[in-house]
N, C-alpha and C positions, 0 to 999 in steps of 0.2 A: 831563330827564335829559341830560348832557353827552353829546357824542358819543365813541366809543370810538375812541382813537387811534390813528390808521394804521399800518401796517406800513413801518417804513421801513429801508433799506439805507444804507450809509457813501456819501458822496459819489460814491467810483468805482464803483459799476456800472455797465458800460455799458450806452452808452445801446441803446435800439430792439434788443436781442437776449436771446435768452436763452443763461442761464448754464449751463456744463457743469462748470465746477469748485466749489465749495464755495463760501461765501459770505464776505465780508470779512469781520475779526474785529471791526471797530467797528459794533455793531448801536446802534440807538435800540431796544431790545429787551432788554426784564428777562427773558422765558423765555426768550430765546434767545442770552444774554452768551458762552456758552463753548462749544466742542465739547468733546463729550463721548467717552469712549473705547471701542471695542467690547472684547467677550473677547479678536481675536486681537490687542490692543494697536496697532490702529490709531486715529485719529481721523479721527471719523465728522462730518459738519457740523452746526451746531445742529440742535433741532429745530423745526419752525414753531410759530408759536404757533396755539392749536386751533382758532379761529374763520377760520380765513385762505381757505377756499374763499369764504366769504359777504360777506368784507370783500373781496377780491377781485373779486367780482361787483357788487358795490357800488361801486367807485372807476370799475368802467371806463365801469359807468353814469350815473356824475358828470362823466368824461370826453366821452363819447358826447353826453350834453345840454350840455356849455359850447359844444361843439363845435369838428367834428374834420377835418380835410384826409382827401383820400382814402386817400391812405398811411396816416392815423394810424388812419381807420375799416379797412382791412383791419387793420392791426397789432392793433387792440382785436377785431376776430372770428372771428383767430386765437388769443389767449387766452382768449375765451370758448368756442371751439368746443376747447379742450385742458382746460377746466373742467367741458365738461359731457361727454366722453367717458372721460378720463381720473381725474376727482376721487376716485372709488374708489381706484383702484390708486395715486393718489399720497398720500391723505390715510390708507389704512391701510398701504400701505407705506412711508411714513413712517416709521412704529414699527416695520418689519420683518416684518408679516404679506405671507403670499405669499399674490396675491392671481390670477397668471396661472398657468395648469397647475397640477403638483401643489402641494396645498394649497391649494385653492380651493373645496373644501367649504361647502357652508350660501348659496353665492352669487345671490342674486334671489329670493328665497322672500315671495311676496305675504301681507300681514297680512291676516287673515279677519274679519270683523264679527264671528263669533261668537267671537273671543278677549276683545272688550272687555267688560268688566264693568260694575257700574252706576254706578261712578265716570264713565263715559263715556272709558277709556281701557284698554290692552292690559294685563290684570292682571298682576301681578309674576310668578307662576307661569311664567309663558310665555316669559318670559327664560330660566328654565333648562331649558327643553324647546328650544330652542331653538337655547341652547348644546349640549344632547345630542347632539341630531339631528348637529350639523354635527362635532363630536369624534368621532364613530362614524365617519363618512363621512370625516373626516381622518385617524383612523388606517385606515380601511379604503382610502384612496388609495396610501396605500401600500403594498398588497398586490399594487393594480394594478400599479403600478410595478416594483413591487422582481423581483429574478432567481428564475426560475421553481422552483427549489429552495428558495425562501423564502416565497412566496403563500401556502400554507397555515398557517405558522405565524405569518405575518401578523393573516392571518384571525381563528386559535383568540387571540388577544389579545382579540378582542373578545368570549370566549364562556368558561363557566366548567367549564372541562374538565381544559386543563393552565395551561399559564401564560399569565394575564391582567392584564389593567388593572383596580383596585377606584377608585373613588373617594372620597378623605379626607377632602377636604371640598372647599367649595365658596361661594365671595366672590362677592358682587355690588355693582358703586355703580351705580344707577339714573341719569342724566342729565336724561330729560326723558321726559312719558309719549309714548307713543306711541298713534295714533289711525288708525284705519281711515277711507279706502283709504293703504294704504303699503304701498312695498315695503322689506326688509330683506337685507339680505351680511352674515352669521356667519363669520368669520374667525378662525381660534384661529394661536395660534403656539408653540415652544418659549421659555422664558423660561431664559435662562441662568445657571448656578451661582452663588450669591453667597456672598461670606467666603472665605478665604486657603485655608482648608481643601479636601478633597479632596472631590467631588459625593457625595451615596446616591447609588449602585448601585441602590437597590432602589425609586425614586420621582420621579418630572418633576413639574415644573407648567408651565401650560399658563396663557397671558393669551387670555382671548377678549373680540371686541370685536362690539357689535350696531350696524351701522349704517341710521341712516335715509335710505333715498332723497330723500324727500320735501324732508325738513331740510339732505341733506348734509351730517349731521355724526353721530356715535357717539351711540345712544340708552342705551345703556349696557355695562358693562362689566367681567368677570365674572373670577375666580382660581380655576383647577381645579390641586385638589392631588392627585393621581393616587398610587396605589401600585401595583406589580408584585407579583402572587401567585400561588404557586402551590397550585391546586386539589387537588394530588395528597396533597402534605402538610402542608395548612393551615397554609403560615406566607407570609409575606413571602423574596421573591428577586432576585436581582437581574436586571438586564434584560438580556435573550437579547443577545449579539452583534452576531447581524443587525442587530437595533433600534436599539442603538445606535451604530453608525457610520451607522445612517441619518438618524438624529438629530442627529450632529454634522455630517453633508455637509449636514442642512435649517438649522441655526444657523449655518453660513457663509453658505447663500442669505440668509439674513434679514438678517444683517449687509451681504450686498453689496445686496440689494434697498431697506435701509433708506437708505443712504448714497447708491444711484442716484435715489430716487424726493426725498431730501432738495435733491439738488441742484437737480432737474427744478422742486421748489415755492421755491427762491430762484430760479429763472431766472425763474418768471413773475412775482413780484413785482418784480424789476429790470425786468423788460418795462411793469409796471403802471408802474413808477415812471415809467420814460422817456417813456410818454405822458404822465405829469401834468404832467412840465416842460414836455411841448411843448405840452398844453394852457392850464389856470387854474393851474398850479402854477409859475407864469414869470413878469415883472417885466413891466408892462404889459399883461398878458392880461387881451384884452375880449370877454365873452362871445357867441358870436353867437345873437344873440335872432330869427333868421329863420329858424329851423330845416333851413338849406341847407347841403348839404356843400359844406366851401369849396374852392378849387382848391387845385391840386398833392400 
């Protein structure tokens, strides 16, 4: 099987740092050619392509064995040590899930041996128990949150009294199975308006994402189509006030979360990059075959 091709940046990244602006717009990058636009008509940076935690982990360890000056071994264990604390918060804020404070529901929830089935893996059922669990616990964070003349009405959202949340239906694409011991971060977000027209009033959807620890990457990944009802007079209504200005102050965080955590994952691969030149990715570079870190 051919190897799967690097992540690479335009010539100027610079070198040995990381980046805090946006990424140059010549990518060697078919998913990632354009920035794309947020609602409030900004431009957001690409997006990373989906494997970049592991391919990441993978160069600096190519790096690391051609071998590395002392400078370049701290510089490679500082990207590694922002990989494995940070990879959650930057590979699902990415896509604008909040993944610090509110909206952090479903986060660290260990997979049980008794979830897997006889296929030897987490049976499908269990994705959307799972998505449940953590929708419940996100709309209920914001009960926590919100101004004390709003908590209860918060609350009765999730109860069928007066006006709540039904569920319409509900999408899933599977990625890969998953297998006990693992742990898992459920992560839901608001997914914004689409088409010229003006939003329901009376309905959200909701993207939710299942991450595997184990894997460091999305085990799968679910579309909750929500409706607002009211129980009083059996019909559909539109969403309370409250709700929704709380909903458009959470679609800015996820726009700015997306766009900070986007930057944060081109800074590391410029960083990855700049070791490789100064390592095997440079014109006479000779491996050191004595397993000693070299001077300076």
């Amino acid at each position: 099987m051919p190897a799967r091709p690097r992540l690479k940046l335009s010539r100027g990244c610079p070198s040995g740092t990381f980046r805090t602006g946006p990424p140059p717009t010549r990518l060697h990058l078919s998913s990632a050619a354009a920035a794309s636009t947020s609602t409030t008509g900004q431009s957001l940076p690409p997006a990373p392509p989906q494997r970049w935690v592991s391919d990441l982990q993978a160069r600096v360890g190519r790096c690391l064995a051609f071998g590395c000056s002392a400078d370049q071994v701290s510089r490679a264990a500082r990207v590694l040590a922002v990989l494995a604390a940070e990879w959650r918060h930057l590979l699902a804020g990415s896509e604008g899930f909040l993944t610090r404070g509110g909206g952090r529901a479903g986060d660290s929830r260990r997979v049980v041996w008794g979830e897997m089935d006889s296929f030897g893996h987490v049976n499908n059922v269990n994705y959307f128990r799972y998505a449940e669990s953590a929708r419940v616990d996100w709309i209920t964070d914001f009960s926590v949150r919100a101004a004390p003349e709003h908590r209860e009405a918060w609350a009765e959202l999730m109860k069928p009294r007066a006006t709540g949340l039904i569920m319409r239906s509900l999408k899933s694409e599977f990625k890969f199975p998953l297998v006990y011991p693992d742990t898992i971060s459920v992560y839901h977000k608001l997914r914004p308006p689409s088409g010229p027209g003006p939003a329901d009033p009376t309905a959200i959807t909701l993207d939710c994402v299942v991450l595997s620890h184990r894997h460091r990457r999305p085990a799968a990944r679910l579309e909750e189509d929500v409706v607002v009802y009211d129980y009083r007079i059996a019909a559909r209504a539109p969403l309370p006030d409250f709700a929704a200005a709380a909903f458009a102050e959470t679609m800015r965080a996820q726009e700015a979360e997306a766009a900070a955590a986007r930057r944060a994952v081109w800074g590391l691969i410029g960083e990855v990059e700049a070791l490789e030149r100064g390592t095997w990715d440079r014109e006479g570079a000779v491996e050191d075959l004595g397993g000693g870190v070299k001077g300076g």
